[in-house]
C-alpha positions in Angstrom: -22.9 13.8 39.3 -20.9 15.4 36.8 -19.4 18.7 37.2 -20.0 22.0 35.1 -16.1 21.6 34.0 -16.9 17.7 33.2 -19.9 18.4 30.9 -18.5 21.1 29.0 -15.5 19.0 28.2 -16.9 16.3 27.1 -19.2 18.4 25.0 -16.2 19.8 23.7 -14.7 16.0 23.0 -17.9 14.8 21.3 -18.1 18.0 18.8 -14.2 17.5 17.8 -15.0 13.3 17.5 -17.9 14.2 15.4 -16.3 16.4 13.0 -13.7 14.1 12.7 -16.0 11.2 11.5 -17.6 13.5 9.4 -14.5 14.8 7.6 -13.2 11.0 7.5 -16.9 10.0 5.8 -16.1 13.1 3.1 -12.6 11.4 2.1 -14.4 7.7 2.5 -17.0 9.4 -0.3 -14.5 11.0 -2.6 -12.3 7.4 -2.7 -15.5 5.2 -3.6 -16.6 8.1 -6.1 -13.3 7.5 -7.5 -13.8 3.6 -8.4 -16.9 4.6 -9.4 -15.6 7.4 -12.1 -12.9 4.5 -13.1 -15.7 1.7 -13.4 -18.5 3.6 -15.5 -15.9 5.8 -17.4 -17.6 8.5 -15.6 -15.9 12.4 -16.2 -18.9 13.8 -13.9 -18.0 11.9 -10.8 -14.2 12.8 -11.4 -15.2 16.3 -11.8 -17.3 16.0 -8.8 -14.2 14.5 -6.7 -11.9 17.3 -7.5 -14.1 20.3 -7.6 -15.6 18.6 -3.5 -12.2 18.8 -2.2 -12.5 21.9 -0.9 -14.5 21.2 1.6 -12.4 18.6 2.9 -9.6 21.6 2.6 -12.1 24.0 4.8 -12.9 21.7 7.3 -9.5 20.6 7.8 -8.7 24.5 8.8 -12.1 24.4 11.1 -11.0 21.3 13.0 -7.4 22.6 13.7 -9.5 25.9 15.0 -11.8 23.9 17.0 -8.9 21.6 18.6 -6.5 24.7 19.6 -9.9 26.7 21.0 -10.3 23.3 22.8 -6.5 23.4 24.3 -6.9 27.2 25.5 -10.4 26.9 26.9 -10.3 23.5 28.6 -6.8 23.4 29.5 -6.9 19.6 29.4 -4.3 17.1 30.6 -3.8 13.3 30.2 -6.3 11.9 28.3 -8.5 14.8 27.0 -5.1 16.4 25.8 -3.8 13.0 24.1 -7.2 13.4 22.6 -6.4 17.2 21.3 -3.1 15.8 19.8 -3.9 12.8 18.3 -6.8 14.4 16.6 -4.8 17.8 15.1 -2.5 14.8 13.9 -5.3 13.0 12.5 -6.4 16.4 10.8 -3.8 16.6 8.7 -3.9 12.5 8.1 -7.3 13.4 6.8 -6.5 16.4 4.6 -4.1 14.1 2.8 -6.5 11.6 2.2 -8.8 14.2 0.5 -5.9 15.6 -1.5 -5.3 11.5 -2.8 -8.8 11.6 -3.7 -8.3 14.9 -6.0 -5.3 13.0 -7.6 -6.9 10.1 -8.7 -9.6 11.5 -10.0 -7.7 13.6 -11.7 -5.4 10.9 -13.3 -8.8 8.8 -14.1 -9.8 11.9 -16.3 -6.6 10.9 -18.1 -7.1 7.6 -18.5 -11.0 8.7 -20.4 -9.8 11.1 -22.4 -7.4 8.8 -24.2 -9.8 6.0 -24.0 -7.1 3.3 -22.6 -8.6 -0.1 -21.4 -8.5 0.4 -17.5 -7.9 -2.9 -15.3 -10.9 -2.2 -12.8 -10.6 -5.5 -11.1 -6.9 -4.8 -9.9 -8.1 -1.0 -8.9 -11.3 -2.1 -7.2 -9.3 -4.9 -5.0 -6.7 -2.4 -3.9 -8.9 0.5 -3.7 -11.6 -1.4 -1.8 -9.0 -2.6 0.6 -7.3 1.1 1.3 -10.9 2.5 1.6 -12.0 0.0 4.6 -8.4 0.2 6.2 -9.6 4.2 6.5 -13.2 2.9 8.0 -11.5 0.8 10.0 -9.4 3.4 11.4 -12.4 6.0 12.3 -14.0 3.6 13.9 -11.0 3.3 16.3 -11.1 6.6 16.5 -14.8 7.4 17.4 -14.7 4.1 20.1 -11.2 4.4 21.6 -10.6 0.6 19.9 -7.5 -0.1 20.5 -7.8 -3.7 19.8 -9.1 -2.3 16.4 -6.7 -0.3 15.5 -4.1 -2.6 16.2 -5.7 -5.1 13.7 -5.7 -2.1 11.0 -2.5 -1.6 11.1 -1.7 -4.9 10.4 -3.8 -5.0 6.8 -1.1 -2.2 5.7 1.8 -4.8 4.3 -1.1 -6.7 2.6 -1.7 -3.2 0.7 1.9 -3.0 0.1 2.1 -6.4 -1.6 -0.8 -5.6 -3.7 0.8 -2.5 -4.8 3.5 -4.3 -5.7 1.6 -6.8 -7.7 -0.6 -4.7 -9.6 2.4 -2.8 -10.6 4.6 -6.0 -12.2 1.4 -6.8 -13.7 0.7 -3.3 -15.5 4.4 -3.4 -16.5 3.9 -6.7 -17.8 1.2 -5.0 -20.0 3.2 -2.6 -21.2 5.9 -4.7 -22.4 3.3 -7.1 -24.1 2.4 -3.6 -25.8 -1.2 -4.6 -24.3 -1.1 -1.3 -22.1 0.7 2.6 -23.7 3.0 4.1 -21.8 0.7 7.3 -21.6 -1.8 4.8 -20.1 0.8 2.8 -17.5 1.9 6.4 -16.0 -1.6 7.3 -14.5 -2.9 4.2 -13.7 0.5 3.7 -11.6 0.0 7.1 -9.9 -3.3 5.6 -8.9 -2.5 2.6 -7.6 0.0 4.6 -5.7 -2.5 6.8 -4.0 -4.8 4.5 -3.0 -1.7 2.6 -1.5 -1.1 6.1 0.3 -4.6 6.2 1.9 -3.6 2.7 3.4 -0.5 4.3 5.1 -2.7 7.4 6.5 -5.1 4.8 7.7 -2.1 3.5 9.7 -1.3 6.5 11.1 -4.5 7.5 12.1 -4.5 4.0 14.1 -1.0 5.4 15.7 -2.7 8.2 16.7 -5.6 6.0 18.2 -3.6 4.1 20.0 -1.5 7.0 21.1 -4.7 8.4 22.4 -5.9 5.6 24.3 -2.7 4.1 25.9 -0.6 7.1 26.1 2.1 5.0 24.2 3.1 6.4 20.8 4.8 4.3 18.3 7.1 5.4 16.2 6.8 5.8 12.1 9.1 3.3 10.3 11.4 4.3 8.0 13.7 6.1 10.3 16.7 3.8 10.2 17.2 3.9 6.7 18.7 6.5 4.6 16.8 7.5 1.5 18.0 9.6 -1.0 16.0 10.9 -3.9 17.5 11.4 -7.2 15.0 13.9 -9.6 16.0 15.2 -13.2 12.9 16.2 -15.6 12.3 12.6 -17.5 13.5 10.1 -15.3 14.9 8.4 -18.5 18.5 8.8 -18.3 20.5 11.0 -15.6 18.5 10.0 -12.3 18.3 6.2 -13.2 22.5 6.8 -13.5 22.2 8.1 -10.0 19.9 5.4 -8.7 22.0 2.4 -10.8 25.2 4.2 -9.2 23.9 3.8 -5.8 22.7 0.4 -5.8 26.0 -0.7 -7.4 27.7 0.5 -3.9 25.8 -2.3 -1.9 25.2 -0.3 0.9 22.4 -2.1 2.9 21.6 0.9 5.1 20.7 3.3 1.7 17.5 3.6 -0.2 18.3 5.1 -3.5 15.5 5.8 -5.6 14.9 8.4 -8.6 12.2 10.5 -10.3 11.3 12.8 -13.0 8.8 15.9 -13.4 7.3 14.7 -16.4 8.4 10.8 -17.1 9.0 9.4 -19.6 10.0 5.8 -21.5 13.7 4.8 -20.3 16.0 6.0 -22.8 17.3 2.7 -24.6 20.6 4.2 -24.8 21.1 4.6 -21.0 20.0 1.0 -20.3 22.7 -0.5 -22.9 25.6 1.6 -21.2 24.5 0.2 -17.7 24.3 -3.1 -18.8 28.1 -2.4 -19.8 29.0 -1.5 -16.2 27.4 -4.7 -15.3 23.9 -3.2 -13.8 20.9 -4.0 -15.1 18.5 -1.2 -15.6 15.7 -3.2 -18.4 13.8 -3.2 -15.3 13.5 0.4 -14.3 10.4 2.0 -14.8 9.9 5.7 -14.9 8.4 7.3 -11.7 6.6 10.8 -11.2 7.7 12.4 -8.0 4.1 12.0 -6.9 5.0 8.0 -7.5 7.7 8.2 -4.8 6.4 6.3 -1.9 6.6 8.1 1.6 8.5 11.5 -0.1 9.0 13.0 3.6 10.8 10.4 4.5 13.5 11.0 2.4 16.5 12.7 3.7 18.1 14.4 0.9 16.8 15.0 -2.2 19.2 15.5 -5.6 18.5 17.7 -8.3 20.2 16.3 -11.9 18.5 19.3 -13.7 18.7 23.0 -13.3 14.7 22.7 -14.2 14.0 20.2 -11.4 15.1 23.5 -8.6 11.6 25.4 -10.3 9.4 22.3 -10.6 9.7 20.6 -7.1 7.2 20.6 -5.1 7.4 21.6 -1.6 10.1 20.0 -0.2 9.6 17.5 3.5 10.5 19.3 6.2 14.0 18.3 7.8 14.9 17.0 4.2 18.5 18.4 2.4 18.4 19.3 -1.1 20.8 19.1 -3.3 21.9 20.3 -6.7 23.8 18.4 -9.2 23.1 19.4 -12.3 24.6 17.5 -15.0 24.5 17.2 -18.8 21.7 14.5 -20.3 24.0 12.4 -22.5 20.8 11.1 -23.7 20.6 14.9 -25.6 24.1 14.2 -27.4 24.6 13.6 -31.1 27.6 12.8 -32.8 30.0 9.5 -33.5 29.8 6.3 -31.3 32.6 7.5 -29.5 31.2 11.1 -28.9 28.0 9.8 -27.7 29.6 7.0 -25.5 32.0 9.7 -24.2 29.6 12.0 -22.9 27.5 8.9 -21.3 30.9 8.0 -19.0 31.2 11.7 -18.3 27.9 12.1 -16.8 28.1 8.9 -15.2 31.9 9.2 -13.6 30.3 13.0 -12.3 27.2 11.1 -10.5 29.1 7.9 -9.6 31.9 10.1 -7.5 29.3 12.2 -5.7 27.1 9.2 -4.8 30.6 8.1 -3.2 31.3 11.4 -1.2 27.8 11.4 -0.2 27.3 8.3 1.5 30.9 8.3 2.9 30.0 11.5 4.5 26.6 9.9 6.0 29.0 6.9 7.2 31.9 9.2 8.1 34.1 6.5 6.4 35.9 6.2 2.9 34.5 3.9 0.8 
């Protein structure tokens, strides 16, 4: 016979677990409300999406209330506290997901107003995909499946790989001047997100399996440096910075760049590359909200004095830098002037791009 202490805990347990499916249905909702917007060129259900999110904002706040009320009135150990900690992770995990949800609909409002052809099939197959990852996931949640979770977590590189696909083949698009550049931006950010509510699926299942077998396994990403390079187009200055880094060959690095508001590569940049013998014809211009995994990034470089106002809230534990530069792209003048002021910039970013990652090796390069 159970105990006064027993039954109140587990009443306690099955409140949390419930509100937890519940918020976890709300972001489910918002991401199938989403195709659905895309799919029947819909601005209601986008509206709908973005003005709902809220909710998933307030009960995020409630659960975190109810799980810390939970720690100080129960005072649990082992499991029931693996329970309390997996689930505040999960809360967040959640919140996330909802916040996705806003994006995408917000960038599908885009994609109406300028009436672009959307490529629905490649959306609804990755979508679809993300969005049963994150049933999968609750489910492992509300039953303690392990087994489950395991097997969600393993669906995540398929996601990647699609992302990847879907984005050669909007680029393709694009450079069959079948898809505008207006049009390729938020229909990347898109595919991005939904790609993002794959990786919060997986880390629910972390959670998961955290809670059921005390284990916890570690996000990947750690062993590699990644370093962020961010001016305002993403068009000239930060693809330097990215070329640059690539051109050192350092396994170990991921260099990657963004702008605030991208835009086309400048034509100019890619020719003096090509010069240095780096090939940049493939570099497509990223939003920072493109970047993949953005708190995983260890130091983040500003290119632009603008770029210090704009940012977003920086990851925790992440260094930020400023390097503000001139954009040769800006200059006018003679062949020579022009050129003159691309090697500038470029010798500037090249030589702290060396310092930098012979500081993280602690060697000279």
């Amino acid at each position: 016979m159970s105990t006064h202490f027993e039954t109140s805990l587990q009443q306690d347990i099955e409140r949390i677990r419930g509100k937890v499916i519940e918020m976890s249905s709300l972001g489910e909702t918002a991401l199938k409300t989403c195709l659905r917007a895309l799919t029947e060129r819909n601005r209601q259900l986008a509206y709908a999406v973005i003005l709902r999110d809220r909710y998933i904002d307030e009960m995020e706040k409630d659960l975190d209330h109810q799980c810390l009320e939970f720690l100080v009135r129960q005072q649990p150990v082992a499991g029931p506290l693996r329970f309390a900690y997996a689930t505040i992770k999960m809360d967040l995990e959640l919140e996330r997901v909802g916040d996705y949800a806003e994006s995408i609909a917000r960038q599908s409002l885009k994609l109406l107003d300028m009436d672009a052809q959307v490529p629905t099939k490649w959306l609804l197959e990755i979508g679809n995909r993300s969005i049963q990852m994150l049933h999968d996931a609750t489910l492992a949640f509300a039953h303690q499946d392990a087994e489950l979770a395991k097997a969600t977590i393993a669906c995540e590189p398929a996601v990647d790989l699609m992302k990847s696909q879907v984005n050669k083949e909007l680029v393709r698009l694009f450079r069959e001047n079948k898809l505008s550049f207006e049009a390729l931006s938020p229909l990347m950010a898109i595919v991005r997100r939904f790609e993002r509510v794959s990786d919060q699926a997986r880390n629910i299942c972390m959670e998961v399996l955290y809670m059921c077998t005390g284990d916890y396994v570690k996000h990947p990403g750690a062993e590699a440096v990644r370093i962020l390079f961010v001016d305002v187009h993403n068009a000239c200055r930060s693809q330097m910075a990215e070329a640059a880094g690539n051109s050192l060959g350092r396994p170990r690095f991921v260099f990657v760049s963004a702008g605030i508001e991208p835009q086309p590569s400048d034509a100019r940049t890619v020719s003096f590359l090509a010069g240095k013998g780096i090939d940049a014809s493939r570099m497509i211009p990223k939003g920072i909200g493109d970047i993949p995994h953005l708190d995983h990034h260890q130091v983040i470089v500003a290119l632009a004095d603008e770029v210090r106002h704009a940012f977003p809230r920086r990851p925790r534990k992440c260094v930020f830098m400023d390097w503000t530069v001139p954009d040769p792209s800006t200059v006018q003048g003679s062949p020579e002037e022009i050129h003159a002021a691309y090697e500038k910039t470029y010798a500037f970013i090249l030589s702290h791009v060396r310092d930098l990652v012979a500081a993280v090796e602690g060697e000279n390069l």
